[in-house]
N, C-alpha and C positions, 0 to 999 in steps of 0.2 A: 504493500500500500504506500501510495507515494506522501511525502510531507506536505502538512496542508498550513496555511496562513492563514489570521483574518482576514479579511481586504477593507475593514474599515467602513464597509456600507453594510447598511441594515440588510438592506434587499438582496443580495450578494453573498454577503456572509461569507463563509469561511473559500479562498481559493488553495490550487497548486503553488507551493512556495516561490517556484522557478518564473512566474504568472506578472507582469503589469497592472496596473489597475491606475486607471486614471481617467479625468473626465473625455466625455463622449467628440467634443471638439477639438480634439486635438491627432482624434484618429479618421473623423470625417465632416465634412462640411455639406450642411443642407443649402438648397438650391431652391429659393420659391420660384412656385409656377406664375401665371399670369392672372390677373382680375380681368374679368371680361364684363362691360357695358352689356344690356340688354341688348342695343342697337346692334353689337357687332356680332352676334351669334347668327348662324345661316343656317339653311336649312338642307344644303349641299354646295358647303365649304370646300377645300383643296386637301383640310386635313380635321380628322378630329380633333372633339374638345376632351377629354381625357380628367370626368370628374371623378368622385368619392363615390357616389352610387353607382359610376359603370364599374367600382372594380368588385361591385355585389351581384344585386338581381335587375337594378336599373337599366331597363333597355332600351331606355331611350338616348338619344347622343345628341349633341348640339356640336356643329364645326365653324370653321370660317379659313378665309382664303389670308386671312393676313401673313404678312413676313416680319419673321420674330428673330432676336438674338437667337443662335445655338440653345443657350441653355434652357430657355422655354422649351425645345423639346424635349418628349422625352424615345427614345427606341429600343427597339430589340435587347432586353438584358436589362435594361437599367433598374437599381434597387431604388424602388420610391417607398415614402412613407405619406399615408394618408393623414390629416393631422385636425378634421373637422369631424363633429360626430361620430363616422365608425372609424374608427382611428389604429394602424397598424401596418405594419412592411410589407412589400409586395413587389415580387421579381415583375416586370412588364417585360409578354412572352408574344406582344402583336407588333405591325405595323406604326411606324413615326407617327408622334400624334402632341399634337399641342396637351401641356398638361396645366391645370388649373388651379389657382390662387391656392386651394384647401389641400393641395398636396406637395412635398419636398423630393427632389429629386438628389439623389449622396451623391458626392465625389468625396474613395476612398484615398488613404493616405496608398503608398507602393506594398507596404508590408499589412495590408490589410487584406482578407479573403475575404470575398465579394458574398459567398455562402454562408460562413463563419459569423459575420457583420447582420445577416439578414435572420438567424436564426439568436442572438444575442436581443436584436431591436425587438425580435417576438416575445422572448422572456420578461425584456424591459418593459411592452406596455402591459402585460401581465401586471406587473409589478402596479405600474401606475393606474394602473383600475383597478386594480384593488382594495387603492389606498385613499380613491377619490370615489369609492361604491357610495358613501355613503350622502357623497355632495350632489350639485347638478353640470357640475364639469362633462362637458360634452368636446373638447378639444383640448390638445397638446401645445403648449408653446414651446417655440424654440430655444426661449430660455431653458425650461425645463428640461429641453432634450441636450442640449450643450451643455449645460451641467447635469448630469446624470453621468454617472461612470460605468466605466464600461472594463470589465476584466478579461482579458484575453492573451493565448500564448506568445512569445515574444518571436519566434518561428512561425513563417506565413505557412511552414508546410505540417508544423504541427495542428495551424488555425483547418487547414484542407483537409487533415484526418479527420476531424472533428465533424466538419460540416460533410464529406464523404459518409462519417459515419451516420449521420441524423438525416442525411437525403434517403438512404435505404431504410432505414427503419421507421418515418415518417411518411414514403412512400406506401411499405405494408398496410401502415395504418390508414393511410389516407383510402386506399385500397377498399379496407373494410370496410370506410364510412360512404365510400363511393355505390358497394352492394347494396348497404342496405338504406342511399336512397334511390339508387337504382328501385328498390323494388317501393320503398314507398312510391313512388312515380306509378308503378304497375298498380296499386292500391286506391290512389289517387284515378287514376284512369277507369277504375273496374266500379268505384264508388258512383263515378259522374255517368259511368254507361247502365247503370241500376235506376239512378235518376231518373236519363234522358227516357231509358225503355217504360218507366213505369209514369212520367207526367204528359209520355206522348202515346202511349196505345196500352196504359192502364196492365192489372196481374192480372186479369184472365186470358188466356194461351188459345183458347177456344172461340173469342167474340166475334163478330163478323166488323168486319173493318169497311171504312171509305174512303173516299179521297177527300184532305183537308183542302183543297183548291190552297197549301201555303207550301213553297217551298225548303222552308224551313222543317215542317213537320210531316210533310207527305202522309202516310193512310192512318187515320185513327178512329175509333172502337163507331162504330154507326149510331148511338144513343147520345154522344159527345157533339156538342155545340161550339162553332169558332166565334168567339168575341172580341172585340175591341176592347183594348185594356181600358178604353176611358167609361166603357157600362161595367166596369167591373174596380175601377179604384179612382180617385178622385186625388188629386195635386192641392197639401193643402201648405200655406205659410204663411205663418204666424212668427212675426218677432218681437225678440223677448222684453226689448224696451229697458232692459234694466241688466245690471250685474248680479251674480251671485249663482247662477245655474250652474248643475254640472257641465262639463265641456265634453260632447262624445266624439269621440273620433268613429267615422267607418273604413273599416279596415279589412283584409281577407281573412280575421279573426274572429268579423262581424264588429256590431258595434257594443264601441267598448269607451271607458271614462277616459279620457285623456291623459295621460303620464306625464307632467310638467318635470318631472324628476330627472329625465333623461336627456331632455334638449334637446331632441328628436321632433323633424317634422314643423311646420309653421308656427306661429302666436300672434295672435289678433293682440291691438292697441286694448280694445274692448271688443267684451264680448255681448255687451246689451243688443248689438245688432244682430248678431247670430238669431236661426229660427229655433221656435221649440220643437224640442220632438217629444210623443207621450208614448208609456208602453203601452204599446203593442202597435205601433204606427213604423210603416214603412219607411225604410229611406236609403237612398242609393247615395255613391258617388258615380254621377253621370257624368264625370268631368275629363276623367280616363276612364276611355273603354279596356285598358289593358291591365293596370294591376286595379281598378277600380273593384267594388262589388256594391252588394246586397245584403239587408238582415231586417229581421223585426225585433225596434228594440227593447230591452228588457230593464230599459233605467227611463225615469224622469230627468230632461237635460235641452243644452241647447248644441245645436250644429251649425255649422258652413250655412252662411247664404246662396255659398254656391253649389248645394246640393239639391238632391231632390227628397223632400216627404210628402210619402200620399198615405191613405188609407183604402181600407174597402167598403166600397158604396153600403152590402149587407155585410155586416159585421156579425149577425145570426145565422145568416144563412151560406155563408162563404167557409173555405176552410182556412185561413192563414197558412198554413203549415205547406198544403201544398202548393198555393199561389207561392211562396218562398222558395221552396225546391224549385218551382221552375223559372220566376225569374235568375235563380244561382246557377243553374244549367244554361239559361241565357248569354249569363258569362262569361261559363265555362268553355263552352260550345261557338264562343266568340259570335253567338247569333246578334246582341247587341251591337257589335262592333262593326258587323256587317248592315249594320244601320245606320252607322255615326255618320260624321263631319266633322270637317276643320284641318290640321296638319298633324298627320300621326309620327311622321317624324320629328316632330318639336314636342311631344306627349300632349298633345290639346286634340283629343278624339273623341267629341262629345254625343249623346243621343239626346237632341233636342226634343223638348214637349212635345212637337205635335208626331213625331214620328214613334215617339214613346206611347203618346196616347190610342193613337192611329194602328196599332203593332196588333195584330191579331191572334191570339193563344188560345187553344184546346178547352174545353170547361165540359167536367165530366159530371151527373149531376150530383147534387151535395154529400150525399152518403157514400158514394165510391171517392169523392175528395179524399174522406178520413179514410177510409180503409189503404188508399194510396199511400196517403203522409204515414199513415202507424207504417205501413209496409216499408216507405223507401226507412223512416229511422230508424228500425229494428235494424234493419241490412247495412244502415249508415254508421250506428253505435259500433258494429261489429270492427266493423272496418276501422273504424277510429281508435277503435284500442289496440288493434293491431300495429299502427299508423304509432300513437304513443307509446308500443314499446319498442318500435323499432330506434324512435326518438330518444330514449333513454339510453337504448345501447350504441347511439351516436356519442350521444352527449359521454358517456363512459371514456369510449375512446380516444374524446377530444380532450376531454380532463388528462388522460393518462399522456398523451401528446405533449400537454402544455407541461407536465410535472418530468418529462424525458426531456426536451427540450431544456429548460431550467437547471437539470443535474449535469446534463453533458458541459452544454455551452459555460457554466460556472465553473468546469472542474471538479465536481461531485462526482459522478461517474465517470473512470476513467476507460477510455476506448481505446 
């Protein structure tokens, strides 16, 4: 076992005797990206814009044809750090691409490993979110990051064992969490085709079927009536005039209180002007058709003026539950989106009122509704637990990642 030292940092803790340790700016220098005016974004630029959410689920880009110094780009290989909201290092493995204000592009000192460097800045924002869980810190300064130390071997081909070693055994892992959401995707998919078969030709296997005259829904059960969603829900807004409501966010989680904690996502000056929404009242974001959704919500609160709530006209004689399922298959099934308007590559892909109103959907009569909704959530519940543990033994492996990572790159375990 080799001899170990303090290093004098909390988060650190004990290193290899033989080991440096010294702040973070003296082995690398961040690089900001560019602040981009509203004005100057295009909608097919020369190059991308290279934000914080495209290096998530974000798929929307914004570009522009301007000509920058060098160092606003960023290309093939370079280790960037995102430093707003989701905050954390990140090899960029695409095409040149302008990168933007919220994120840092290194330049390593000679004796620093590019791998080594990117597996270290993963431990470190560990550290720093850890220590800031309890705040509303939602970004990294570069102060913080320039002072932050960083411990590492004083041999660049000792740093390349290290980082050779944590590429294959983070590979494995990443392997395994790549399975199982490989198959959540499969679950996901099987969930939405349970849906779509039971809020467009109903569970009996036997009914005699017609032609919907809709091309979205093609043949459904012959006792099933096509309607205009405007005889079956009504657009209602009401605002709330005052401060003090809950603030709901809708989300693909459905709708849910808003998490000021996190610093995540918009914040109105005031919210007096937001509309209300009551439970059991409908409400979308119509505003992106693509990560947008649907839900009925289950809190008293107020929303976006720029969403949609409606309700339904018979609130006795309607089922909520499946009018829900199938606007979410809507969604899902990007039938919605096959409606919008506006520039879907700037994320502004809306479904205006009257096309919403005007949309014509299935309506089976009231007592096969509930037999539908109990059918699709018995089959839906299933799937979601399945769905939650596959999520647990993601989240396992990601834990066990972060805590290998941390041993290696400090010197804890030695490789």
């Amino acid at each position: 076992m080799r001899e170990m030292r303090d290093s004098g940092v909390e988060w650190i803790g004990e290193i290899p005797k033989d080991w440096n340790c010294c702040k973070q700016k003296y082995r690398f220098t961040l690089i900001n990206g560019r602040a981009f005016k509203d004005n100057e974004f295009e909608e097919d630029g020369t190059y991308r814009i290279l934000r914080v959410g495209n290096l998530f689920s974000n798929p929307v880009w914004y570009s522009s044809s301007l000509e920058l110094e060098p160092d606003k780009y960023c290309e093939k290989g370079d280790l960037i750090y995102a430093w707003s909201m989701s905050y954390g290092p990140y090899i960029w493995n695409e095409e040149k691409v302008i990168y933007h204000y919220h994120i840092w592009k290194t330049k390593l000192v000679s004796d620093m490993d590019k791998m080594f460097s990117y597996y270290y800045l993963q431990a470190l924002t560990e550290s720093i979110k850890s220590q800031t869980h309890e705040t509303t810190m939602g970004f990294v300064t570069m102060g913080i990051m320039n002072n932050s130390y960083i411990a590492y071997p004083r041999n660049i081909k000792e740093q390349k064992k290290i980082s050779d070693y944590l590429d294959a055994k983070c590979s494995k892992i990443d392997e395994i969490i790549e399975k199982q959401l490989s198959i959540i995707e499969k679950l996901k998919e099987y969930k939405l085709s349970i849906i779509t078969e039971a809020v467009t030709s109903g569970i009996n296997p036997d009914v005699e079927m017609k032609d919907s005259g809709s091309v979205w829904f093609g043949n459904i059960p012959i006792n099933w009536e096509m309607k205009r969603l405007k005889y079956v829900f009504h657009i209602q807004k009401d605002i709330a005039g005052e401060e003090g409501h809950t603030v709901l966010s809708i989300t693909q989680r459905g709708i849910i209180p808003k998490d000021f904690s996190n610093n995540e996502g918009q914040f109105a000056n005031s919210y007096a002007n937001y509309q209300l929404v009551h439970k059991g009242d409908f409400a979308m974001n119509h505003m992106d058709l693509l990560t947008g959704w649907v839900d009925i919500s289950k809190y008293e609160g107020v929303t976006s003026p720029d969403y949609r709530v409606f309700v339904l006209n018979d609130k006795n004689g309607m089922c909520p539950k499946y009018y829900l399922y199938m606007m979410q298959m809507c969604y899902s099934a990007r039938i919605f989106y096959g409606l919008g308007q506006g520039v879907s590559g700037m994320g502004r892909w809306r479904l205006q009122a009257d096309k919403f109103l005007n949309f014509y959907i299935p309506i089976p009569p009231y007592d096969e509704q509930k037999k539908i909704a109990d059918y699709i959530t018995d089959k839906v519940n299933h799937i979601e637990v399945e769905i939650d543990k596959r999520n647990k033994l993601i989240k396992k492996y990601q834990e066990y990642k972060k805590s290998l990572i941390y041993e290696v790159v400090t010197g804890k375990k030695e490789v």
